[in-house]
N, C-alpha and C positions, 0 to 999 in steps of 0.2 A: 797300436794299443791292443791286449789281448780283448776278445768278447765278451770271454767269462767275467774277467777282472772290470770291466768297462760295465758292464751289465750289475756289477755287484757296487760299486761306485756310484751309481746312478739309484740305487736304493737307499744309500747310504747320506745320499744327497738330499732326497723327497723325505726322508725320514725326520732332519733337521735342516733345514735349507738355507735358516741363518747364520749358521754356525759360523765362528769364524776361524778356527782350525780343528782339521778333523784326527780323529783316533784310532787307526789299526794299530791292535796289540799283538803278541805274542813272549811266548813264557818259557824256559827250557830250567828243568831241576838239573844242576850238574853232578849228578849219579855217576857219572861216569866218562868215560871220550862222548863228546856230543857226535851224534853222526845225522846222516844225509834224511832220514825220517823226521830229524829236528829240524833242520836248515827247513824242510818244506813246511814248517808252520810260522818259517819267517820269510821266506819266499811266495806264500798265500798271500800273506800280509805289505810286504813288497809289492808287489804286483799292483794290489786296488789302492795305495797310497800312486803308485805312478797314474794312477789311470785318475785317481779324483786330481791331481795335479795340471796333469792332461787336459782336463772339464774349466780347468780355471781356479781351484779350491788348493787351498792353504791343506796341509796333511803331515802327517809324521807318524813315525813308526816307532813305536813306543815299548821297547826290550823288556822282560822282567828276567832278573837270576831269581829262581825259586832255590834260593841256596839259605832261607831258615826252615827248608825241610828236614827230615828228620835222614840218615843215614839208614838205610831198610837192608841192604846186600851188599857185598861187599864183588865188585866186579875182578872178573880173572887176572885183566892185567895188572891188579893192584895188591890181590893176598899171594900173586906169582914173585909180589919182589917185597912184600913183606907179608906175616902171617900173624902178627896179631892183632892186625884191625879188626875184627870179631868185638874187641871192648869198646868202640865208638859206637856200635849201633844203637841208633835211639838217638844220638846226642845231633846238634842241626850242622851240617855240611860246613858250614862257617869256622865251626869248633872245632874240627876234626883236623889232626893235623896232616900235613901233605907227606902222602906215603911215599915219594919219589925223591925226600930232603927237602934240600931247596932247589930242584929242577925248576927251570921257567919264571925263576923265584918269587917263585909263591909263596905264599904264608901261610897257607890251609888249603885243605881238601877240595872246597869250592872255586882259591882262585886258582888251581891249576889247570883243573880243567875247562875253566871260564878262559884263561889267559891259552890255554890247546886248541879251543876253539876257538878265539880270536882271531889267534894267530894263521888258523887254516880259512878264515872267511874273506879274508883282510883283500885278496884279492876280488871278490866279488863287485867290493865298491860301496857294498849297501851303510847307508846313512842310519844307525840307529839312537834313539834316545833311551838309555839307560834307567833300571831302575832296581839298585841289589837292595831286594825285602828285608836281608838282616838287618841292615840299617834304616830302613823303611822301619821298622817293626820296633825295634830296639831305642828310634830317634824318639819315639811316640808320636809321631807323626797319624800313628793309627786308634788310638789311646781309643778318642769319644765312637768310634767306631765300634770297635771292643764292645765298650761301656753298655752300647745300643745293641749290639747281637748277645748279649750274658744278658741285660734283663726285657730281652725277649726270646729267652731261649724256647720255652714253650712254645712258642708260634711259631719259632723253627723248627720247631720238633716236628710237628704236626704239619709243615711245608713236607718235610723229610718222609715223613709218613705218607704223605700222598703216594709217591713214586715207589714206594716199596711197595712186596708183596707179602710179609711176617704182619702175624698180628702185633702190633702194638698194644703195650698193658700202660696202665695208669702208673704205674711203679717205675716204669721206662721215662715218661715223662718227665718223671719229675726228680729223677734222677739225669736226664739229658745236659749237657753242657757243651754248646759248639766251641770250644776251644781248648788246646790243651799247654797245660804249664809245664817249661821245664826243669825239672828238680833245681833249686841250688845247692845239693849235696854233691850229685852224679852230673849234673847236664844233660841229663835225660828225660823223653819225654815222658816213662811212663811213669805216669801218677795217674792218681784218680781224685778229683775232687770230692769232697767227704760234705760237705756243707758250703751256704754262702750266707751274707749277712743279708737285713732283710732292705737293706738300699740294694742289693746285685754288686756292691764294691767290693767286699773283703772276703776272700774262700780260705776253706781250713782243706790240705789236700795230705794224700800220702804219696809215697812213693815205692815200686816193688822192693827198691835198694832198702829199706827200714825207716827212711827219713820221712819225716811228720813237719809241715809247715804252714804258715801263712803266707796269703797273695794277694797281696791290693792290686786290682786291677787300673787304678788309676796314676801308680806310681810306679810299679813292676812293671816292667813290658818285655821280661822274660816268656813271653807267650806266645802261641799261637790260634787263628783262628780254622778252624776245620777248614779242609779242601774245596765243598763246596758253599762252604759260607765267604771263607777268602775270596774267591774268585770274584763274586758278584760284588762285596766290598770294593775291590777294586777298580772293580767297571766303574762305579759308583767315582770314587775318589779322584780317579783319571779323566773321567768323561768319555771309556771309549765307547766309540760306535761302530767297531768293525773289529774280531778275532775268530779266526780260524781256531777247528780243531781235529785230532785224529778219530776216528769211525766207533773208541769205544766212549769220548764226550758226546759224539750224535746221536745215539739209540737214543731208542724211546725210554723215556723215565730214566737216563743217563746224565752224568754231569751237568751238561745244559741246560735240557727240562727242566730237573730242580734246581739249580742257580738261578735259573731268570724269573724262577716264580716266587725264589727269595730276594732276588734282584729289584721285586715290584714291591712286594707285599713286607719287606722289612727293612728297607736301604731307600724305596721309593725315588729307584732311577728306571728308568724305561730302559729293556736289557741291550747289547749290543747286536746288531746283524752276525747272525751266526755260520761258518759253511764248512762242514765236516767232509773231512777228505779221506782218502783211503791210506792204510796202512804202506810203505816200501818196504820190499822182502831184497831178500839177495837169492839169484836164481839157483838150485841146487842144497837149498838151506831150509829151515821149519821155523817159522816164529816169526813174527816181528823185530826189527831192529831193537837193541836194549843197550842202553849204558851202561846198567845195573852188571848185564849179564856178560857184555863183552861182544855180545852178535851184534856187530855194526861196520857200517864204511862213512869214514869221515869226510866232512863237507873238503878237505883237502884230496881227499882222491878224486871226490866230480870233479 
């Protein structure tokens, strides 16, 4: 059994001791070929599920496809064999359709490279427990959740505010909204909520495309919730107790800082054991691994 992993396990343990299965998570957005930077925030996670296993404790390792993220760049090897996907951006990973045909036979942009990765890990052996957000999101399965971060969104704001270093104005606040819709016109997510009704249900939003609509957040669940509001939702909704992260969730007043302080103070779950790991570079290269960008080596070549 590793030290580190044994040692983190054993925290994980004192933290809730009766638990009767425990939760390392890990997340990968499929931006792009997933590579070997990814695999190590499921390999963190690996690891202290073996080792709480090891101690005697029931464990699992609890997968998320962040594939209702939004399409932000468009990676090399994908506008090298098509060049109009420039018009998906904004629209979520899901909806996007697969630039390669039907390679892999996928259906979308997400299971291709969800099913590339797969397919390159398969050897590993690792046991995971699945969980795709579009469907998550979309089943309503997250609905009262929602419901409960729009009408506290001020109190997230002011979470939010802590970790920054811009002054915040009053006009910010109350203009804030942790979550964002995606048009039914384009499927995209830029809009901007214009108004809500005075129960936090029903918004009137625009969209940059021209379009002007209505959004019940009790019956729409064309949405989503902000980055760091999701996150901590989710710890919540899981019960995890144990996810890794890359060095720029670690910083001070960084994704984690504020997650687990919205984790306490608007979800009212106690946040997950956190361990921030360093970035994997490729020797002779600049940057971080990136799907987005194409600088990667896939969990198939380890």
């Amino acid at each position: 059994m590793l030290a580190w992993a044994e040692n983190i396990a054993r925290q994980v343990i004192a933290r809730r001791p009766d638990k009767q299965e425990y939760v390392c998570a890990a997340g990968i957005s499929p931006s792009g070929s997933i590579h070997i930077g990814n695999f190590r925030d499921i390999a963190t996670s690996y690891f202290v599920v073996q080792a709480l296993r090891g101690l005697g404790k029931k464990a699992k390792l609890l997968f998320s496809w962040d594939e209702y993220d939004r399409l932000r760049k468009i990676p090399v090897n994908v506008s090298s064999v098509r060049d109009d996907m420039e018009q998906y951006v904004g629209m979520p990973y899901v909806d996007v359709p697969n630039p390669f045909g039907d390679a892999l036979g996928a259906k979308n942009y997400a299971e291709y490279f969800e099913t590339e990765f797969m397919n390159s890990v398969s050897d590993f052996g690792i046991d995971l427990d699945f969980r795709h957000q579009a469907k998550m999101y979309r089943s309503g399965k997250y609905t009262d959740l929602i419901l409960l971060a729009v009408a506290k969104r001020k109190q997230i704001y002011d979470v939010l505010d802590k970790h920054r270093t811009q002054v915040a104005t009053e006009e910010e606040r109350n203009n804030f909204y942790p979550v964002s819709i995606y048009c039914e016109h384009c499927d995209k997510d830029t809009t901007r909520i214009d108004s809500i009704s005075d129960d936090n249900f029903v918004a009137e939003y625009h969209c940059t495309c021209g379009h002007h609509g209505t959004f019940d957040f009790r019956t729409n669940h064309n949405c989503k919730l902000n980055w760091k509001i999701d996150w901590p939702m989710r710890w919540m909704y899981e019960g995890v107790d144990f996810e890794p992260g890359g060095k720029d969730h670690a910083t001070a007043h960084g994704s984690y800082d504020t997650s687990k302080d919205i984790s306490r103070e608007i979800f009212g779950y106690e946040p997950p054991l956190f361990q921030g790991y360093e970035f994997i570079g490729i020797r002779g290269t600049t940057g971080k691994m990136s799907g987005s960008s194409g600088l990667n080596m896939t969990p198939g070549t380890l």
